[in-house]
TITORLO-523912 format. One line per 3 residues: number of its first residue (from 1); for each residue x, y, z of N, C-alpha, C. Coordinates in steps of 0.05 Angstrom, whole numbers. Atoms other than C-alpha are relative to their C-alpha. Layout:
<sites>
NUM> X:Y:Z:X:Y:Z:X:Y:Z ~ ...
</sites>
This chain:
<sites>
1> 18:-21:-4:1807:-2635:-1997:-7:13:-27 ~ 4:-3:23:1769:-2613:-2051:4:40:2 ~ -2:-24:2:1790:-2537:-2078:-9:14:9
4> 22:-16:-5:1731:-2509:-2073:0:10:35 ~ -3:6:-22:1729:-2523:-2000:19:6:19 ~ -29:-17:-2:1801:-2505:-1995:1:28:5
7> 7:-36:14:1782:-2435:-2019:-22:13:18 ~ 24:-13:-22:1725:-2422:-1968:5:2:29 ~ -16:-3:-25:1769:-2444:-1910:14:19:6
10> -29:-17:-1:1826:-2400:-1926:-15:23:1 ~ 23:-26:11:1760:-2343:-1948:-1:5:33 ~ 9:-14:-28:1744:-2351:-1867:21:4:13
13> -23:-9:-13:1812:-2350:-1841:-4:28:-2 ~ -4:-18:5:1820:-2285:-1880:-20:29:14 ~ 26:-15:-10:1757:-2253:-1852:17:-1:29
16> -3:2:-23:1786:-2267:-1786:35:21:3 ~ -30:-23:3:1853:-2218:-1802:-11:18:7 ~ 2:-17:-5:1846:-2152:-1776:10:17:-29
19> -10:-3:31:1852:-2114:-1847:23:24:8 ~ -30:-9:3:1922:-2087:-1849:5:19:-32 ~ -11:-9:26:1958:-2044:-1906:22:-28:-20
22> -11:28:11:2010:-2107:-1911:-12:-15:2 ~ 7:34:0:1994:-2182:-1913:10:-13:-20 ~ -17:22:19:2040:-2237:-1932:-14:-20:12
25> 4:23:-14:2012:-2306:-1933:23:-16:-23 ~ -29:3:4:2069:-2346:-1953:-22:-29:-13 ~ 14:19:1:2039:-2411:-1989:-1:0:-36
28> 0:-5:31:2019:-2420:-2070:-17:-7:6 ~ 26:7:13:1955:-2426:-2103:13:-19:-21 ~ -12:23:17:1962:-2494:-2136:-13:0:-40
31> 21:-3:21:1907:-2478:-2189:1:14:-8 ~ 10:-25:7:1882:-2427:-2232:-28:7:16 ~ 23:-11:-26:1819:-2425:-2189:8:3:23
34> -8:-11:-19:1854:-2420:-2131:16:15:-7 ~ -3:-23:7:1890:-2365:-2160:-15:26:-4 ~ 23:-14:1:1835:-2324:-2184:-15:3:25
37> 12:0:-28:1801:-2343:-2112:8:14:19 ~ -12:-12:-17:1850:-2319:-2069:6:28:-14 ~ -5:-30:-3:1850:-2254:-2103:-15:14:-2
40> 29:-6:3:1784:-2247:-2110:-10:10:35 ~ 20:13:-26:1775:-2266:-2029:30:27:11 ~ -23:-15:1:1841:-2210:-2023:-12:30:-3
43> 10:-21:3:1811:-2155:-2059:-28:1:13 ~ 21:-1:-14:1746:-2162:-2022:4:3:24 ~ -13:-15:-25:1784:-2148:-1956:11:21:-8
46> -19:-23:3:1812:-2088:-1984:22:-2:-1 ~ -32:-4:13:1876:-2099:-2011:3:2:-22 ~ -10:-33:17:1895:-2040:-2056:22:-22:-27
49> -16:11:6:1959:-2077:-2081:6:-34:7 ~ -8:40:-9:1976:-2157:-2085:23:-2:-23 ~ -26:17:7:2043:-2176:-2100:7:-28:7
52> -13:17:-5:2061:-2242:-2113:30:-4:-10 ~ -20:6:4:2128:-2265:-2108:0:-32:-8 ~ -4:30:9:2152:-2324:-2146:26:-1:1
55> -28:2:-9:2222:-2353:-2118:4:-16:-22 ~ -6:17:29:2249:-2388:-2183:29:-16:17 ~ -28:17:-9:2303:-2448:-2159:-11:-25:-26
58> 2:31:10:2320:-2510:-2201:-13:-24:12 ~ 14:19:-10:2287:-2569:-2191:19:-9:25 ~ -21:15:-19:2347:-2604:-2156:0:20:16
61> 3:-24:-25:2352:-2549:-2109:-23:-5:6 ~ 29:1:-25:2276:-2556:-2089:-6:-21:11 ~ -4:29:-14:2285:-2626:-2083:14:-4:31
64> -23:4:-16:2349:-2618:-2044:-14:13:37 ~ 15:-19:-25:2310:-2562:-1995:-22:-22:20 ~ 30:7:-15:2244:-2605:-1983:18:-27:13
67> -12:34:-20:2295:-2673:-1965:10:24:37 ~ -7:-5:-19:2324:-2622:-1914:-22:8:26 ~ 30:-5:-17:2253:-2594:-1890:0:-24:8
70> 7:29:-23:2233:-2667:-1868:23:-1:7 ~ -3:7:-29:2287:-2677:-1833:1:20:20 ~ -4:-32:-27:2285:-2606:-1791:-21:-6:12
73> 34:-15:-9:2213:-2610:-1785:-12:-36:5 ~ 6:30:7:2203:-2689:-1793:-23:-2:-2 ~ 28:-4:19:2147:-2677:-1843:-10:-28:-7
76> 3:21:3:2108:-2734:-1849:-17:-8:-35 ~ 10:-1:20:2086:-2720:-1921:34:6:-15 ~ -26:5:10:2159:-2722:-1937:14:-16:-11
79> -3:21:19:2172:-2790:-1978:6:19:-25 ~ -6:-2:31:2213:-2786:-2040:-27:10:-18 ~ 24:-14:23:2150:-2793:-2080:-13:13:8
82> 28:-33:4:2104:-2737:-2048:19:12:-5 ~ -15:-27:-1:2165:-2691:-2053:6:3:-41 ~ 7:6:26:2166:-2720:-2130:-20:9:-7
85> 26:-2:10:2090:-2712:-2136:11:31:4 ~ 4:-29:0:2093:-2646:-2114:15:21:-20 ~ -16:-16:23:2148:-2619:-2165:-20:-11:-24
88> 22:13:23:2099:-2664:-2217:-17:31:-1 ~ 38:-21:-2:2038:-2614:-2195:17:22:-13 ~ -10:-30:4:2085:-2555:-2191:0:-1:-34
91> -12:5:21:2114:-2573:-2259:-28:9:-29 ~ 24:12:10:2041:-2592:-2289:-22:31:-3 ~ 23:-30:-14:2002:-2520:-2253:14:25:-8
94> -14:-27:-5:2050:-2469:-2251:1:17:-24 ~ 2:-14:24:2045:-2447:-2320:-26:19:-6 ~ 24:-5:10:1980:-2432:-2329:-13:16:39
97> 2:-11:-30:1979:-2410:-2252:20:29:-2 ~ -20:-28:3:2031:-2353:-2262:-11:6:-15 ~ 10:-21:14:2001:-2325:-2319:-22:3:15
100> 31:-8:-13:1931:-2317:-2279:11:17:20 ~ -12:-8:-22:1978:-2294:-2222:2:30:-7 ~ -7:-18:26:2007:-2246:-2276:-11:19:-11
103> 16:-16:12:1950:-2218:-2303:-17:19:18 ~ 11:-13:-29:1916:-2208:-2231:5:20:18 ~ -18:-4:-28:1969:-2189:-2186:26:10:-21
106> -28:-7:8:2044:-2156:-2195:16:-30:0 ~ -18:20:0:2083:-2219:-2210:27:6:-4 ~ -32:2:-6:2160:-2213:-2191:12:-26:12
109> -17:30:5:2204:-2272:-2205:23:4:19 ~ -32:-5:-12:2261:-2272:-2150:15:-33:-9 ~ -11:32:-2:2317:-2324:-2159:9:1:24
112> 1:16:-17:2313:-2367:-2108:25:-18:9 ~ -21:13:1:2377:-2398:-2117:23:14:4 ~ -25:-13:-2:2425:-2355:-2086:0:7:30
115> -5:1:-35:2440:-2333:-2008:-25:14:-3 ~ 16:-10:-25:2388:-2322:-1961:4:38:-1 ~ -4:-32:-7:2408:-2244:-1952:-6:8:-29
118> 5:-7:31:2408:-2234:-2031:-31:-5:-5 ~ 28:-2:8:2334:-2260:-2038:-17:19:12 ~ 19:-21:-6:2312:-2219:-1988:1:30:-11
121> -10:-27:11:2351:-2159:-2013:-16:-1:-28 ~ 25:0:26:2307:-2173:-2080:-27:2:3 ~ 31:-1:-3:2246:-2190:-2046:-7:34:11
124> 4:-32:-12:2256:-2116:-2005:5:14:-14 ~ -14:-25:13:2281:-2070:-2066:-39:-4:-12 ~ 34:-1:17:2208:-2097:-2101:-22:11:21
127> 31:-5:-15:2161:-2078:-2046:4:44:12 ~ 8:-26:-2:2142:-2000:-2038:-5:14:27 ~ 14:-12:-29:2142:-1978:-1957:-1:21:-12
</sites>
């Protein structure tokens, strides 16, 4: 699917939200245009504040996670190499995608690599009810 295209789908989903004070969409912008896009297509619904969270784990850990996803979920985009490609992209984007994130949006780095109750207890001390 080409970006662009990407970015106009997700544009009408969003239209179709009832506009809220919160909204988490749980997902990454792979790009810097889909970065910029989605906060572009964000702040034009009225949202005041956009926090992204960035979960920081080692590679082997995200590896280790996505072998377990396919089998919970028996992902069919789950082969060694897409789960390879995809740390590739990540690896390849994410630099130049966090700083856009960064500059846009509140960027808070949680580590990712530690219990379940601890990330959230990080993800919930950063957010402002």
């Amino acid at each position: 699917v080409d970006e662009r295209e990407l970015m106009v789908s997700v544009g009408r989903r969003l239209v179709t939200i009832p506009p809220a004070k919160e909204l988490i969409i749980d997902g990454v912008t792979r790009t810097e245009y889909q970065a910029e896009e989605m906060v572009r297509l964000l702040r034009a619904r009225g949202q005041a504040e956009i926090i992204t969270f960035h979960f920081v784990v080692p590679e082997a850990v995200a590896l280790e996670r996505m072998r377990k996803q396919r089998e919970e979920e028996k992902r069919i985009d789950g082969s060694e190499v897409a789960m390879i490609g995809r740390l590739e992209q990540y690896r390849e984007h994410s630099p130049v995608v966090l700083k856009t994130l960064g500059r846009l949006t509140r960027l808070v780095n949680i580590n990712g690599d530690q219990s379940r109750e601890k990330v959230f207890a990080d993800l919930v001390s950063q957010l402002h009810f």
